[in-house]
C-alpha positions in Angstrom: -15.2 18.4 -8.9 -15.8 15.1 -10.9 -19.1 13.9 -11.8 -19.7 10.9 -9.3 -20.3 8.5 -12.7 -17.1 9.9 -13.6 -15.5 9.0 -10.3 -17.0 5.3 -10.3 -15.8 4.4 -13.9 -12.3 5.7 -13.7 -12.5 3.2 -10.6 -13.9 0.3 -12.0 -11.3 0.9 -15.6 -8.5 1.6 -13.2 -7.1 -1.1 -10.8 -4.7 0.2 -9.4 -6.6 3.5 -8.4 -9.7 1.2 -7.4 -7.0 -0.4 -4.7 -6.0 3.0 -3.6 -9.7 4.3 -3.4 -10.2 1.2 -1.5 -7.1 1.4 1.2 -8.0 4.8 1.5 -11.3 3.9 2.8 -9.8 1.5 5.3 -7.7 4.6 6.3 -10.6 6.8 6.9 -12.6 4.0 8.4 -9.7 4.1 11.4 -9.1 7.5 11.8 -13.1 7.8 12.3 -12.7 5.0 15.0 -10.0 6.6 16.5 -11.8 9.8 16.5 -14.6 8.3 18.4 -12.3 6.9 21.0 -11.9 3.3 19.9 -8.8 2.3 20.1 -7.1 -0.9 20.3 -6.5 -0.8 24.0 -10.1 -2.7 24.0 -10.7 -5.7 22.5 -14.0 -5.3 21.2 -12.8 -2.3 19.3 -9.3 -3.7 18.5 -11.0 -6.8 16.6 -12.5 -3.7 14.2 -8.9 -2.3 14.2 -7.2 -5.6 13.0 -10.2 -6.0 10.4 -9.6 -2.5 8.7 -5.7 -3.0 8.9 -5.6 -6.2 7.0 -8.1 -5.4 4.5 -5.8 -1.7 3.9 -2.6 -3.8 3.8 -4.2 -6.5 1.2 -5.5 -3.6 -0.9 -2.2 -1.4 -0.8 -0.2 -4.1 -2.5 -2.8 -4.9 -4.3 -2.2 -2.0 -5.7 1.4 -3.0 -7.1 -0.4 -6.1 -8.0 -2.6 -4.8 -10.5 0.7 -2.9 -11.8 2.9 -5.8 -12.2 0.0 -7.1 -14.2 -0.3 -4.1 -16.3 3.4 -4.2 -17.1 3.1 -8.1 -17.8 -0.2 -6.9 -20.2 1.1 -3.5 -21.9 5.3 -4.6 -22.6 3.8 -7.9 -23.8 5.8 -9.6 -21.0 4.0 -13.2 -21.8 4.2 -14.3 -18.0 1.0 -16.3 -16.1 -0.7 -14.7 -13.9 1.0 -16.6 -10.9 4.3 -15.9 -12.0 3.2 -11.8 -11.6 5.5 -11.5 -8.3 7.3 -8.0 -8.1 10.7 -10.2 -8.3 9.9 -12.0 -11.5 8.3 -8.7 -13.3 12.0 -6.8 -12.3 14.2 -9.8 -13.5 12.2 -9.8 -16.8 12.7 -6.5 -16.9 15.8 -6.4 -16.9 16.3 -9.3 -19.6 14.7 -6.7 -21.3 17.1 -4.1 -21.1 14.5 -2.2 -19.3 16.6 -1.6 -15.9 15.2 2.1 -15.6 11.7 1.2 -15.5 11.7 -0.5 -12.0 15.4 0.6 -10.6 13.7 1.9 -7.8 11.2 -1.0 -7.0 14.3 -3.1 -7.5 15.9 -1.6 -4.8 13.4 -1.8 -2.6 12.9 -5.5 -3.1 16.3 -6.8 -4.0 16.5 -10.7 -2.2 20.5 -9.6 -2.0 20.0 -6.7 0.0 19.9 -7.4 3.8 18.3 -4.0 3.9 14.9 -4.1 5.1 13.4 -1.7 3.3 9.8 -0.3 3.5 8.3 -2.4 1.0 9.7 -5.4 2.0 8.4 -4.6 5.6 4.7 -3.8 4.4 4.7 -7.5 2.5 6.0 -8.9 5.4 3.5 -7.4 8.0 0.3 -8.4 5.1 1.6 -11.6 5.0 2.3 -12.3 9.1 -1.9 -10.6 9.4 -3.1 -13.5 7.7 -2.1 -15.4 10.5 -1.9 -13.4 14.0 -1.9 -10.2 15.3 0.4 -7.6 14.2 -0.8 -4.8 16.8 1.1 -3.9 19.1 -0.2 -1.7 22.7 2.3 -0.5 25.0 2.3 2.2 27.5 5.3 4.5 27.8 5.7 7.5 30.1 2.0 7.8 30.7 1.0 7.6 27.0 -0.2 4.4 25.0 1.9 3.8 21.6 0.0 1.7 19.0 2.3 0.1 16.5 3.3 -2.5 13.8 4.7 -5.6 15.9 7.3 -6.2 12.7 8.3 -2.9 12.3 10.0 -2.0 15.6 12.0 0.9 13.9 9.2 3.1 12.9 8.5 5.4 15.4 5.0 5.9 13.5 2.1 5.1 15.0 -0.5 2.9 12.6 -2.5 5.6 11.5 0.6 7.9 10.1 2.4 5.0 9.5 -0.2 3.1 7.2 -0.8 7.1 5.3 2.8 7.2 4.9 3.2 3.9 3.2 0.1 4.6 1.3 1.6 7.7 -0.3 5.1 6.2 -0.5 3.2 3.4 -2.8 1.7 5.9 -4.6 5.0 7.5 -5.5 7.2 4.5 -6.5 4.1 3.5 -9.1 3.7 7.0 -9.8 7.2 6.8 -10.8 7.4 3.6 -12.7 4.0 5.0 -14.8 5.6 8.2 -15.5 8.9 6.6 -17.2 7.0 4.4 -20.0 3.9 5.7 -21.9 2.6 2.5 -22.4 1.6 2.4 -18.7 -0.3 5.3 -18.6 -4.0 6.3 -16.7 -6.9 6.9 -19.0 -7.3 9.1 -16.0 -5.1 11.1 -14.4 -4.9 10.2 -10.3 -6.7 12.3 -7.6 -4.2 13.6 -5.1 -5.6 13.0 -1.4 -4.7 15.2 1.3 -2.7 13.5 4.4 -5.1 11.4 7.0 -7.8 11.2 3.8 -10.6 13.2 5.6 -9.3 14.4 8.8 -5.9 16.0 11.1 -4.7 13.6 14.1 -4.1 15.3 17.3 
């Protein structure tokens, strides 16, 4: 096990695991609500819900944030910082003859592609938070199902979903790291096991 000092500067020197660490922690902050019955059936307790949510989303693609800028940094990419958008970073990229770094973020985000994939659905749900509620309660067959209002699809409900999309954010920068050695961790990532602390019924 890592010496907590340890722990706290590969945090602080690591951006992108710092906005992991701290999604994670919204994570575990609901599944410990959930555990202790609040849900977001009541209000009171659903206000704490949409808190935690937002604050997870932010951080989660904060996470791709601080990689874009890390790209931008390491490749000597010479973009401002408000130019960093994931679009910008791929087309540059690609000017660069560097199509194999970020084929699959590329995908994911192409404008073109009326696909709507998983990324583009998590940018879309941070950015509709910031101005209403993107919980959704229903009741079905007995049973209360506690969604994404923008993501209809997913059969998921928030808590799976939101670990899913954690670990599926994980991967694609996992990926993109792995392919040039400029982008490397001074630290190598912790693994987390599924629900961070606990199993859902």
């Amino acid at each position: 096990m890592s010496h907590p000092n340890r722990v706290v500067k590969r945090l602080l020197e690591d951006r992108i695991e710092f906005k992991f660490y701290a999604a994670e922690k919204h994570l575990q902050v609901l599944c410990d609500m959930e555990g202790k019955g609040e849900t977001p059936n009541d209000s009171r307790a659903r206000l704490n819900w949409e808190i935690e949510i937002e604050e997870l989303l932010f951080n989660l693609l904060g996470a791709m944030d601080s990689l874009l800028d890390r790209i931008n940094d390491r490749l000597n990419l010479k973009l401002e910082s408000r130019n960093l958008t994931s679009i910008i970073v791929c087309k540059k990229l690609r000017l660069k003859k560097r199509n194999d770094l970020i084929k699959e973020l590329w995908d994911l985000l192409n404008p073109r592609s009326p696909i709507r994939s998983w990324l583009k659905i998590v940018t879309e749900l941070r950015n509709t938070a910031t101005y209403r509620s993107i919980v959704n309660v229903r009741f079905a067959k007995g049973k209360t199902h506690i969604s994404f209002t923008d993501d209809s699809d997913s059969d998921l409900e928030i808590i799976p979903y939101l670990d899913d999309r954690i670990q599926r954010m994980r991967d694609l920068i996992d990926t993109i790291i792995c392919r040039e050695p400029l982008l490397g961790r001074e630290y190598p990532q912790k693994r987390r096991s599924k629900y961070v602390g606990r199993k859902l019924r």
